[in-house]
Structures are given as structure tokens and as C-alpha cells.
N, C-alpha and C positions, 0 to 999 in steps of 0.2 A: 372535734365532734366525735363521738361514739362511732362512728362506720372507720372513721380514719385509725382509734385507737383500737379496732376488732384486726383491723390489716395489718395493724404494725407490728402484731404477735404472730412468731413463728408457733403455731398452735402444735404441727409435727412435730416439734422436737419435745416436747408437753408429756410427761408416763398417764400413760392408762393403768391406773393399779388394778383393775379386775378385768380386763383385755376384753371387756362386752361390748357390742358396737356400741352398744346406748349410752356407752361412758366414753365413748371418743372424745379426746378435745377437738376437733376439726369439728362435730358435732352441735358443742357448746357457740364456738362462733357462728353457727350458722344459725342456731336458736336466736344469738343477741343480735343478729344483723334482723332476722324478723322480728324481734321485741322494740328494735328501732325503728324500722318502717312502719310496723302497725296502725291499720287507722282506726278497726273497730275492737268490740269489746271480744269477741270472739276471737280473733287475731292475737291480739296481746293477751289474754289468757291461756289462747294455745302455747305461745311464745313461751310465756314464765313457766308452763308446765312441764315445755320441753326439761327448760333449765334444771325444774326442780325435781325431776325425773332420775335425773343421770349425768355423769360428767363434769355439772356444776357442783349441786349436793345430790345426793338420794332424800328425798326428803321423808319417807315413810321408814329408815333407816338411820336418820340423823348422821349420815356421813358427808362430808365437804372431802372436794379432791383439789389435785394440784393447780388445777385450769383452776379454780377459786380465785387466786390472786390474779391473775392475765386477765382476767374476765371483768373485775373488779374494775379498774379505770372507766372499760365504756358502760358497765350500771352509774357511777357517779357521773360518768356524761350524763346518762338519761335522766337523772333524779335533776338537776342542772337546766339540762337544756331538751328533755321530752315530751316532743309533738300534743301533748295531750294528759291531763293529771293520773290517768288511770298507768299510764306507761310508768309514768314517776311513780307513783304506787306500786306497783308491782316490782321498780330496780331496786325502791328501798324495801319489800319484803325478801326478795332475792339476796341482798345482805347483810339483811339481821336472821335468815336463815344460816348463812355462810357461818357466820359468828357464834350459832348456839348448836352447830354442828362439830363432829370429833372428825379428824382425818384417818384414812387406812393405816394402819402400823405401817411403816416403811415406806410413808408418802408424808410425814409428820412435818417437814422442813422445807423451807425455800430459800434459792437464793435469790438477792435484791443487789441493788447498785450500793446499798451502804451496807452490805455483809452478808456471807453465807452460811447456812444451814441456817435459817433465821425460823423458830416456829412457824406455823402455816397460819395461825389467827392472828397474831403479832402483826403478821407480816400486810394481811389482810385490814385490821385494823389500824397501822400507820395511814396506808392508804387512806381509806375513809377520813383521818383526821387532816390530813391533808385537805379534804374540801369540807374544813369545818363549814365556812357562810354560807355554802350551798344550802347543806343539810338544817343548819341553824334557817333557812328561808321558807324549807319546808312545813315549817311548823313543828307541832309536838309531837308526830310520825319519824320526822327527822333527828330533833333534840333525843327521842327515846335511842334510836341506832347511834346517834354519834356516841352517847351514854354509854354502850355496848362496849364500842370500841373502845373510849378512854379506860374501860376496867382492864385492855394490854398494855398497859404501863409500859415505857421507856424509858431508862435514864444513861444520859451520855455522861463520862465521866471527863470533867474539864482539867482537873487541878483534884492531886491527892496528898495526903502527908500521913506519916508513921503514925500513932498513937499508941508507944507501950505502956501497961499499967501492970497490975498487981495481976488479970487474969490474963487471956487468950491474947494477946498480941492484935492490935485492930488497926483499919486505915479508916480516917477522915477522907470524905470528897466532897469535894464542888459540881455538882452536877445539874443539867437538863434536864427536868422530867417532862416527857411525854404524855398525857391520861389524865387518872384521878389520884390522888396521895390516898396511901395505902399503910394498913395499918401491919407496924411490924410487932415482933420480928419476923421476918419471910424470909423463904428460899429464892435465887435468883441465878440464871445461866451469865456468865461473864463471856462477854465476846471481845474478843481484843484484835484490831485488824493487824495485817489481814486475815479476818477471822473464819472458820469453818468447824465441820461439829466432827465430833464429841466439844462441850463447851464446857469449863469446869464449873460446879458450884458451889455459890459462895452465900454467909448470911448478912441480911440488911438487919440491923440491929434498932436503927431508930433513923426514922428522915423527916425534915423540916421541908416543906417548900413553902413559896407564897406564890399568889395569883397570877404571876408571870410567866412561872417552871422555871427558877432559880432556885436547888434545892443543894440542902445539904444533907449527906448519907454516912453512919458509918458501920463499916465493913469488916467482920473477920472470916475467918477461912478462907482468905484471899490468896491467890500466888501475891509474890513480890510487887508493890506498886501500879497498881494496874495503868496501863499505860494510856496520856491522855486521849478522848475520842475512843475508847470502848464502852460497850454499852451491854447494858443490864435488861434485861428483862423474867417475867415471873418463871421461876422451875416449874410451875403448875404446867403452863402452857404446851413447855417441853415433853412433859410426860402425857399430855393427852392423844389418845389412838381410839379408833374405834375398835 
């Protein structure tokens, strides 16, 4: 339940990048614990406004901060399992807010259990796809944010082989993809566990996927064989700051 995953976050150890109360993370929890309880329309719209005030995003500023991700799990509770459709409205405006928002310069990165220094939407958007059926239950409010998130791409790299030719040296891969298939050629951060940032980047030259996310990718400007179970994601992403 949402109250259970608001506790289970050490929100103090969480940066405040602009040191204002109203950006506290201890703050942000205490917003999503009242966007939980809420029973009337007044209440839950106080709630989301705290959120979208400060701490979560600034929303008249279009910045998201770090608490974004910590926060994330109990909005997909409440989109889920929220007392009331107005509360679920509100956790999925909350993070399609999160998602078309820039983070602080020097707050751009998170770390997750599968890698660090991970983009801050990236990292925000695995999330979310994680409770595709939820969001897919919600309707076309839902379908439109999960849409959101699939445009952070993921691709894990299974199985790679050399490919030399006549030009730049390239690698073949078998990979995961995460999101929506994207048109290349694009830029991409290569994370190789155990990985942390600075991340090098590398070009995707051409990818195939089909309907499963069984894709195949190939690579130049790569280090040496990327090693299996590293993952890609957009260089866009990386370079977004407020």
C-alpha cells in the first residue's frame, strides 16, 4: 500500500538542491501520506498541490527533484489502489508532471538497485512501466503517461559480437528493449555494471525490435565489447538540467 512504501523511504538522506523548506523531502512524504488519506475534493487537491509546489516538481518552474523517484512507487500505489478516482487522477497528473519536467543541474542522476547515476526520468519512467496493467486499467489518462515513459527507452545488452567492415569498427547486440523503438541513428549513455557516472557514449546505428522487446542493435563508438547486462539508455536524457 502507499503509506507502507512512503515509510520505507529514508526521505533524510534525499539532497535538497535549493535548501528551501518547501523543497524538503521529509516534506514531499508528508504531502503523499495526506494525498493518501484524503477523502474530499479539497483535501486531495491541497495534497497534489503541495506536491506540485516544491520538493516533488516546482510546477510553475517545470523542475522535478530527487525525491521524484522515492515518491514515485506510492503515486503508482494510489493510481492502483486510491480511495477514490479523483486521488488516482491526481497521482497520475503528479507523474506525467514528474516526466515533462527538467531536474536541477547537479541533481540530474539517480541511483536504483539495477545501476547508478541512472538519468532522473529514465529512472522515474522504468518505474512507472513496471505497473504497466495498473496504468493500462486506468484508461486513456493512464495509456497517455505510460506513453510518456516508454519514450525513456531501455536496452539491456544480452549477447554482443565484433562487426568489422570497410568503415568505423561496430558491434552487433542482442538486447532488451524497455519503451518505444526509436528511430536511429541516436546518441546513447552506456552503463556497464557496476556502473556509475560519468557514462561513456556511444552511437546506435540501426535497431530492430518486435512486440516482445527482443531487439537487435548495432553499435559504434563503443569501448571493447560491452559487457553482458549493460544498458543503454537516451544521451538526451543525460544532458537534461534545468
Amino acid at each position: 500500500m502507499s503509506l507502507d512504501a512512503i515509510d520505507a523511504v529514508d526521505w533524510s538522506a534525499i539532497p535538497n538542491p535549493t535548501q528551501r523548506s518547501y523543497d524538503d523531502p521529509e516534506r514531499v512524504a508528508r504531502a503523499l501520506r495526506l494525498l493518501a488519506v484524503s477523502t474530499t475534493a479539497n483535501e486531495t487537491g491541497d495534497a497534489a498541490a503541495l506536491l506540485a509546489g516544491g520538493g516533488f516538481v516546482c510546477g510553475h518552474a517545470g523542475m522535478v527533484f530527487p525525491a521524484a523517484h522515492a515518491a514515485t512507487p506510492a503515486l503508482l500505489d494510489l493510481v492502483e489502489h486510491g480511495r477514490r478516482p479523483r486521488v488516482k487522477d491526481a497521482a497520475l497528473g503528479l507523474l506525467s508532471e514528474a516526466l515533462d519536467s527538467f531536474p536541477p543541474a547537479g541533481y540530474t542522476r539517480v541511483d536504483t538497485p539495477y545501476g547508478a547515476g541512472v538519468p532522473l526520468c529514465c529512472a522515474i519512467a522504468r518505474l512507472i512501466r513496471g505497473r504497466r496493467g495498473a496504468l493500462l486499467a486506468h484508461g486513456r489518462y493512464g495509456k497517455h503517461v505510460l506513453g510518456e515513459a516508454d519514450l525513456h527507452w531501455r536496452l539491456t545488452v544480452e549477447e554482443t559480437e565484433l562487426q568489422p567492415g570497410d568503415g568505423p569498427t561496430g558491434i552487433a547486440a542482442l538486447a532488451v528493449l524497455e519503451g518505444t523503438a526509436f528511430r536511429t541513428p541516436v546518441e546513447a549513455e552506456l552503463h556497464t555494471p557496476p556502473s556509475g557516472h560519468p557514462a561513456p557514449t556511444v552511437r546506435i546505428d540501426a535497431l530492430t525490435a518486435d512486440a516482445s522487446g527482443a531487439a537487435w542493435v548495432h553499435l559504434t563508438d563503443t569501448p571493447p565489447d560491452p559487457a553482458p547486462g549493460s544498458a543503454l539508455y537516451p544521451a538526451e536524457c543525460g544532458r537534461l538540467k534545468h
